[in-house]
C-alpha positions as CSV (number, residue, x, y, z in Angstrom):
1,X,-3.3,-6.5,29.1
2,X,-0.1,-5.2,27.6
3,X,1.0,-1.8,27.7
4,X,3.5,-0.1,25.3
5,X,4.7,3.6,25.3
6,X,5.2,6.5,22.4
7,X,7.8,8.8,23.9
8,X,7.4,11.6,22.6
9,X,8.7,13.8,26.1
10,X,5.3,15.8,27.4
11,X,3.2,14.5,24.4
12,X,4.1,10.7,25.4
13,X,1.0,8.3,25.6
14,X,0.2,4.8,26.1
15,X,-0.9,1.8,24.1
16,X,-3.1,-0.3,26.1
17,X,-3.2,-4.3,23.9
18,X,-5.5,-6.8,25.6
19,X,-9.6,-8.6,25.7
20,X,-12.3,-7.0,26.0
21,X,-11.0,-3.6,27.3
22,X,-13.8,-1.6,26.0
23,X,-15.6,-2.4,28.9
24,X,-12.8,-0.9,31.1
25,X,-13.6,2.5,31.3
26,X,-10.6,3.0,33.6
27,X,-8.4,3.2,31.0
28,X,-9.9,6.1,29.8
29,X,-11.2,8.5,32.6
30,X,-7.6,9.8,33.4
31,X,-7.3,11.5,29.9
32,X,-11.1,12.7,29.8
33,X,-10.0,16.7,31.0
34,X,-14.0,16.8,31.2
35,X,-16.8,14.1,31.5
36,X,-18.2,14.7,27.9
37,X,-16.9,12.5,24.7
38,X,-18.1,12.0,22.1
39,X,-17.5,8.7,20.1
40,X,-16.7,9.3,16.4
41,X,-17.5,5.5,14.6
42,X,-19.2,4.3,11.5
43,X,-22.6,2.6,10.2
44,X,-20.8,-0.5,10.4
45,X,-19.0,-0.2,13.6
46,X,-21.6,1.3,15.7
47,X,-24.2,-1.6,15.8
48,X,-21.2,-3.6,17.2
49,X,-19.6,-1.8,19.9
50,X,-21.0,1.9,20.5
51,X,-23.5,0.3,22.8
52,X,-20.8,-1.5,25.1
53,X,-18.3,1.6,25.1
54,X,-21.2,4.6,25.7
55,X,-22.7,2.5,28.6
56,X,-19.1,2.0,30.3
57,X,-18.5,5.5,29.8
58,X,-21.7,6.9,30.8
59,X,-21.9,4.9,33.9
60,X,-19.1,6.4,35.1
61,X,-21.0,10.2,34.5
62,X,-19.5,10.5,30.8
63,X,-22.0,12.5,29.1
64,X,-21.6,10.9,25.6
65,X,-21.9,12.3,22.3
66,X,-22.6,9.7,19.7
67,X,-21.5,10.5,16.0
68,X,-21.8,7.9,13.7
69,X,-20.7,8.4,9.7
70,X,-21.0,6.4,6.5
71,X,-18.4,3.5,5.9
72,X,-16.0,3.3,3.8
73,X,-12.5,4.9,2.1
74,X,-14.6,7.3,-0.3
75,X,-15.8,9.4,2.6
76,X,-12.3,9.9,4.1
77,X,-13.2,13.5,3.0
78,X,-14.0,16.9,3.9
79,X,-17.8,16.2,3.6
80,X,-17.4,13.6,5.8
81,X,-15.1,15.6,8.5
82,X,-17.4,18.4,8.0
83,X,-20.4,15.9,9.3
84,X,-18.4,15.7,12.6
85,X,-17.8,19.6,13.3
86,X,-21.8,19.8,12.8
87,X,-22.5,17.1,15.7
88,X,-20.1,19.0,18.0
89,X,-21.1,22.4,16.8
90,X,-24.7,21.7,17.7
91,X,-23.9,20.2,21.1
92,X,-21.7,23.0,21.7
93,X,-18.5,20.8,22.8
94,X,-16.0,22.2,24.4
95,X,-11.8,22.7,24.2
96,X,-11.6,20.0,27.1
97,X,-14.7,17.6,25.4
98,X,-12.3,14.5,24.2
99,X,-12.9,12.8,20.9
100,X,-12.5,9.1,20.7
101,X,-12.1,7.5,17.5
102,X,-13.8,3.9,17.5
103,X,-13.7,2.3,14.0
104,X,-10.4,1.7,11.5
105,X,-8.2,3.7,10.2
106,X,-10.8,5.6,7.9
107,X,-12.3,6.4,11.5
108,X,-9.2,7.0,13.1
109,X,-7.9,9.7,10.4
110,X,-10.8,11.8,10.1
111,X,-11.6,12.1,14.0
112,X,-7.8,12.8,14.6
113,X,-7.9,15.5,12.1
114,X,-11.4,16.7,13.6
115,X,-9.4,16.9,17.0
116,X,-6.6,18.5,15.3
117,X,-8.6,21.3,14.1
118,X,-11.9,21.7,16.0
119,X,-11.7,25.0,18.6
120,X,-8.1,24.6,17.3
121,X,-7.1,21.5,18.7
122,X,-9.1,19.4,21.6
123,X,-7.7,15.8,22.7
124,X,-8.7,12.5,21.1
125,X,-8.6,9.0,22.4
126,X,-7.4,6.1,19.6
127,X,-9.9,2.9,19.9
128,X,-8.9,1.3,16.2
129,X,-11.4,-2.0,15.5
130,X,-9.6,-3.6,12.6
131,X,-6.0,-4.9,12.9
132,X,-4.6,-2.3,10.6
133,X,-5.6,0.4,12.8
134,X,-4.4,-1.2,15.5
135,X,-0.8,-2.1,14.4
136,X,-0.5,1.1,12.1
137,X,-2.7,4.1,11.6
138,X,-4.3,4.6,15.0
139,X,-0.4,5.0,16.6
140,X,1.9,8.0,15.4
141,X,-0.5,10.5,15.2
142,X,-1.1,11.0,11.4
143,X,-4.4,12.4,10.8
144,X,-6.2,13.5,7.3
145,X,-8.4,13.4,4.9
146,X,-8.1,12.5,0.8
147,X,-8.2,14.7,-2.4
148,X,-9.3,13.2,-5.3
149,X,-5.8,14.0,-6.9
150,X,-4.1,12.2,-3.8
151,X,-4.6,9.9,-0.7
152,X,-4.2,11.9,2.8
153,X,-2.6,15.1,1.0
154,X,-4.7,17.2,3.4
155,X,-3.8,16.8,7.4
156,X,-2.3,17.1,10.2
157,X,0.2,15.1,12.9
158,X,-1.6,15.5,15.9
159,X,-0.9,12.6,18.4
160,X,-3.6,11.3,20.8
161,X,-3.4,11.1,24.6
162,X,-4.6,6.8,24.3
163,X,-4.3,4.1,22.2
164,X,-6.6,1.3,23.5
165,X,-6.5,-2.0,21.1
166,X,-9.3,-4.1,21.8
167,X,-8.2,-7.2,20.4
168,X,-11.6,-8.8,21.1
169,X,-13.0,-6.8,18.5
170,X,-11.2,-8.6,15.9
171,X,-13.8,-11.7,16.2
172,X,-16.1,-9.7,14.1
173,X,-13.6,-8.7,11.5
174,X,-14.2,-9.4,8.3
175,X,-11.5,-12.3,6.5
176,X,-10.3,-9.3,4.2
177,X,-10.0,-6.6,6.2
178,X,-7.9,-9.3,8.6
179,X,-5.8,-9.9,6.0
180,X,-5.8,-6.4,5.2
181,X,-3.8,-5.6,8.3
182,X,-1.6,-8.4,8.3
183,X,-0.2,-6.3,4.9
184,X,0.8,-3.4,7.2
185,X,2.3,-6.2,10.0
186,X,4.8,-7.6,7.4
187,X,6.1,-4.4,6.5
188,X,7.7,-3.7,9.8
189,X,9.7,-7.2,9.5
190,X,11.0,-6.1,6.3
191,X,11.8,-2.4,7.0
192,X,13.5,-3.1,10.3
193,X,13.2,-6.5,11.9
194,X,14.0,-9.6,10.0
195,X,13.5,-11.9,13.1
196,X,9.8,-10.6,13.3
197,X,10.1,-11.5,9.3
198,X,10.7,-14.5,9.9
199,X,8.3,-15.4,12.9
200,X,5.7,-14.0,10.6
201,X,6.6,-17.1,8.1
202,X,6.2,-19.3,10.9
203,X,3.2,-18.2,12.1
204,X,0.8,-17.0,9.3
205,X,-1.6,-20.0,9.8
206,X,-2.0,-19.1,13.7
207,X,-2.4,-15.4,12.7
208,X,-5.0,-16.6,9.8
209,X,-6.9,-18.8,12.4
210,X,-7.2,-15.5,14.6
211,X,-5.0,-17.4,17.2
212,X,-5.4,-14.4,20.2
213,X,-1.5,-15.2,21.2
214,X,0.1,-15.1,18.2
215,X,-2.2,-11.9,17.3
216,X,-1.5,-10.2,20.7
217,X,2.2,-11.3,20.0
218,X,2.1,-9.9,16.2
219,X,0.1,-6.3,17.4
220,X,2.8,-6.1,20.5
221,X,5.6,-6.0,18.2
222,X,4.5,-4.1,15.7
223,X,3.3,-1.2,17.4
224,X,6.7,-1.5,19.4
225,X,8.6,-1.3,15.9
226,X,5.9,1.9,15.0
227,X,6.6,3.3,18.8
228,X,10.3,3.7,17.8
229,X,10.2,5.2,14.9
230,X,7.9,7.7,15.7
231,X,9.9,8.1,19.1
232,X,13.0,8.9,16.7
233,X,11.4,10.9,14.1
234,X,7.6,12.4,15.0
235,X,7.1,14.4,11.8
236,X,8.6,11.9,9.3
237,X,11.6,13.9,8.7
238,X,14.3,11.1,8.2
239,X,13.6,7.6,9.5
240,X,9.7,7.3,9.9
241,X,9.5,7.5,6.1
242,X,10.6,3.7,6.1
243,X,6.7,2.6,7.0
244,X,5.8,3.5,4.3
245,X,7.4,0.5,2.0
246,X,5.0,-0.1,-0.6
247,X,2.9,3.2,0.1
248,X,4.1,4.9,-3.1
249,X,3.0,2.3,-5.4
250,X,-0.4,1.6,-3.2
251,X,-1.3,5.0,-3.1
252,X,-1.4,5.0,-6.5
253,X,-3.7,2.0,-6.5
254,X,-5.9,3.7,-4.6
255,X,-6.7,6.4,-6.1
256,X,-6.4,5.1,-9.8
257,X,-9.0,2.0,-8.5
258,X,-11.4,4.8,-7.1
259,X,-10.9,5.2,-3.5
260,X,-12.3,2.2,-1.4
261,X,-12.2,-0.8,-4.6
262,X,-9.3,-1.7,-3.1
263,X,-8.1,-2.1,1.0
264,X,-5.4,0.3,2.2
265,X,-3.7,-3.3,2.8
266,X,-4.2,-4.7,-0.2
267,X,-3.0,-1.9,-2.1
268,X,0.1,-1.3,0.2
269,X,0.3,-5.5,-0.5
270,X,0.8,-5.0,-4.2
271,X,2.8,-1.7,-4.0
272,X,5.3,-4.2,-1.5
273,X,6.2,-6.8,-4.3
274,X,6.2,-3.7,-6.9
275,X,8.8,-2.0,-4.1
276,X,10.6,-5.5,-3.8
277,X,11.3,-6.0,-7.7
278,X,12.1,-2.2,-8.3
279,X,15.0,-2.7,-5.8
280,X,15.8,-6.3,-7.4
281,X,16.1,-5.0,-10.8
282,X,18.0,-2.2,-9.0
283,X,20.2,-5.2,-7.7
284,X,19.4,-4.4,-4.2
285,X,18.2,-7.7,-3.1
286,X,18.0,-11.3,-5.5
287,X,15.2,-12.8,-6.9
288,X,15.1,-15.2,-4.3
289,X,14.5,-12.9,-2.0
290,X,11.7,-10.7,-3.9
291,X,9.9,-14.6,-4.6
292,X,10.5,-14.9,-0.1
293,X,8.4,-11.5,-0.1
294,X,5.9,-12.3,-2.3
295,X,5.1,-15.9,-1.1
296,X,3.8,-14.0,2.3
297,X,2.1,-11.9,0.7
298,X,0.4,-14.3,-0.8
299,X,0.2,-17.2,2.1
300,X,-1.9,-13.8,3.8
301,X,-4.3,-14.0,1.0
302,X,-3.5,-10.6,0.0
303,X,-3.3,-9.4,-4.1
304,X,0.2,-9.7,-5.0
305,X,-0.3,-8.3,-8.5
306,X,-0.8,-4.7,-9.0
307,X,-3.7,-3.9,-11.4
308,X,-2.9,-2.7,-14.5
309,X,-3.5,1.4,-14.4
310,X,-1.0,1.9,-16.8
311,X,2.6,3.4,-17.0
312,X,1.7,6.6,-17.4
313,X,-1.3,6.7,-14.8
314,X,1.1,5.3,-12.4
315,X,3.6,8.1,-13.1
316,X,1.1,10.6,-12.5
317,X,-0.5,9.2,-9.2
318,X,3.2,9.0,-8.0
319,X,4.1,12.3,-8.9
320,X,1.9,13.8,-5.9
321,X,2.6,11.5,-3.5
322,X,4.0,13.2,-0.2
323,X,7.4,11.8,-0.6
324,X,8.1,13.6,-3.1
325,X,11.1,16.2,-2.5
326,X,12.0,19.0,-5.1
327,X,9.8,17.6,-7.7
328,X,12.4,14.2,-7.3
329,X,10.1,10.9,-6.6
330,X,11.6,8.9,-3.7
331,X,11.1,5.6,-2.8
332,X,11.4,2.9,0.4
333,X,13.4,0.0,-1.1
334,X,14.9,-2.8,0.6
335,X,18.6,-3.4,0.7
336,X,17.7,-6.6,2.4
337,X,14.6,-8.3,4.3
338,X,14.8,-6.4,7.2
339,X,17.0,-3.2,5.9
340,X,14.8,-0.3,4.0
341,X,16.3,2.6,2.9
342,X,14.7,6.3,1.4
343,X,16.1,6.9,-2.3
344,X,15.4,9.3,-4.9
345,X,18.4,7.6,-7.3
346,X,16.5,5.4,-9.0
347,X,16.5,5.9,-12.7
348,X,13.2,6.5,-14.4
349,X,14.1,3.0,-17.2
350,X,14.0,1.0,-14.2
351,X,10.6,2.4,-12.6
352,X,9.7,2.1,-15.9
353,X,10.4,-1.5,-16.5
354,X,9.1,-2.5,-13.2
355,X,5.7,-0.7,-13.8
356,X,5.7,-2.0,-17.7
357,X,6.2,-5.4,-16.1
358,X,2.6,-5.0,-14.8
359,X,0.5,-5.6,-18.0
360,X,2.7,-8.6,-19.1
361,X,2.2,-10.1,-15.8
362,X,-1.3,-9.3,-16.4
């Protein structure tokens, strides 16, 4: 087991990166304030591992309260969150009963915001299952829900007091939800670390092949490169708006696909090589350089052309995203592979041409 560090002062928690730790209830007792949890997962996620983490809690004289929810993107809403205020409503949890989010980062969002907001704020325990959540959503503390007109527009940052990344859990991953999170993995070589960039072109086959070293290897480093920046910048004032590269673009996807047609990661995939040629035809970076970007992409068997939504649909989706600053769209380009930078001068022609390029690629 590895363990990693947010320091955020008082509010400073661990991540905890190894095998099987599910069955390490350990881990977990010193941030239980009381012996009652109750385990926020999914239909999908619950015939898989409730069973092992509720029996290593409750052996230790956890009184656990199972809450299990559909699947999927299109219930990261308030119907959904309102489904997990009922179970704790009716078994009268308390201000010191802990939540623990065990799914992906569907899972993760809406339990966080359920902790952020349930008797006004009770703790919650991170216990991501895919490898997105486990190198991106599940550390930081972003929590919400979506609105039809826009993807997590309604939420809170409300950290946890654990983040426990089971990386046995990834066996029963599916291949495109694996490749999924390997989107959200390359990002952080290209906002910040062009050595991990480059490791990453090395060692895509390994990561592929679910190879448990180079995966432990490729969460280690990128919740390290997550820990910093939240470290430096909590409530994405300056700095942490870098992660998200390719966010603006592939939250448009998103919701213009209906949420849930297409991955978080395959959306944030597409919405990287829409990010890279904007800042090519911007003459940030060369062409060899957006063609570097997009070959990983691809060699991760993730989409690499955006679907064609149209100009003006694009526009619109864009317009609300949470970026946006004095009704100015900005964007996360790249200067170079492994240098991102926050701009709002970037002429509407060019986003045009680089979102008109979609329909002739398509």
């Amino acid at each position: 087991m590895q363990t990693l560090t947010v320091d955020l002062n008082e509010r400073s928690y661990p991540i905890h990166i190894g095998e099987n730790l599910l069955s390490r209830p350990e881990l977990m007792l010193p941030h239980l304030p009381r012996k009652q949890a109750a385990i926020v997962t999914n239909t999908t996620v619950a015939p898989l591992y409730l069973d092992t983490l509720s029996k290593a809690l409750a052996k230790e004289g956890v009184d656990v309260v199972p809450v299990i929810l559909p699947d999927g993107e299109a219930y990261k809403n308030s119907a959904t969150l309102n489904l997990i205020y009922d179970a704790l409503l009716t078994r009268r949890c308390e201000r010191k009963t802990t939540l623990i989010a065990l799914g992906g980062g569907v899972i993760g969002d809406l339990t966080g915001f359920a902790a952020a907001t349930y008797l006004r704020g009770v703790p919650f325990i991170q216990v991501p299952t895919t490898l997105l959540a486990q190198v991106d959503s599940s550390v930081g503390g972003k929590t919400g829900i979506n609105h039809p007109l826009g993807k997590n527009m309604i939420g809170a940052f409300y950290q946890p007091k654990l983040v426990l990344a089971d990386t046995t859990t990834l066996n029963t991953l599916p291949e495109r939800e694996l490749s999924a999170g390997l989107a959200e993995i390359i990002k952080y070589g290209l906002i910040r670390d062009l050595p991990f960039f480059e490791w990453l072109e090395q060692n895509m086959d390994k990561l592929l092949a679910r190879d448990l070293q180079a995966l432990a290897y490729a969460i280690k480093r990128s919740c390290e490169n997550k820990a910093e920046v939240v470290a430096a910048d909590e409530r994405e004032g300056g700095v942490r708006a870098l992660l998200n590269l390719g966010h603006t673009f592939g939250h448009a996807i998103e919701a213009g696909m209906g949420y849930g047609n297409w991955l978080h990661g395959e959306a944030v995939a597409a919405g990287t090589v829409l990010a890279a040629d904007l800042s090519c035809r911007l003459g940030w970076i060369g062409a060899a350089e957006a063609n570097r970007i997009r070959a990983l992409f691809e060699r991760a068997r993730l989409p690499v052309e955006a679907p064609d939504l149209g100009t003006e649909t694009y526009l619109e989706h864009m317009a609300v995203d949470k970026k946006v600053e004095s009704g100015r769209m900005r964007f996360v380009l790249l200067k170079a592979i492994g240098t991102a930078v926050v701009s709002a001068d970037v002429p509407e022609q060019t986003l045009r041409e680089t979102l008109n390029a979609i329909s002739r690629n398509g």
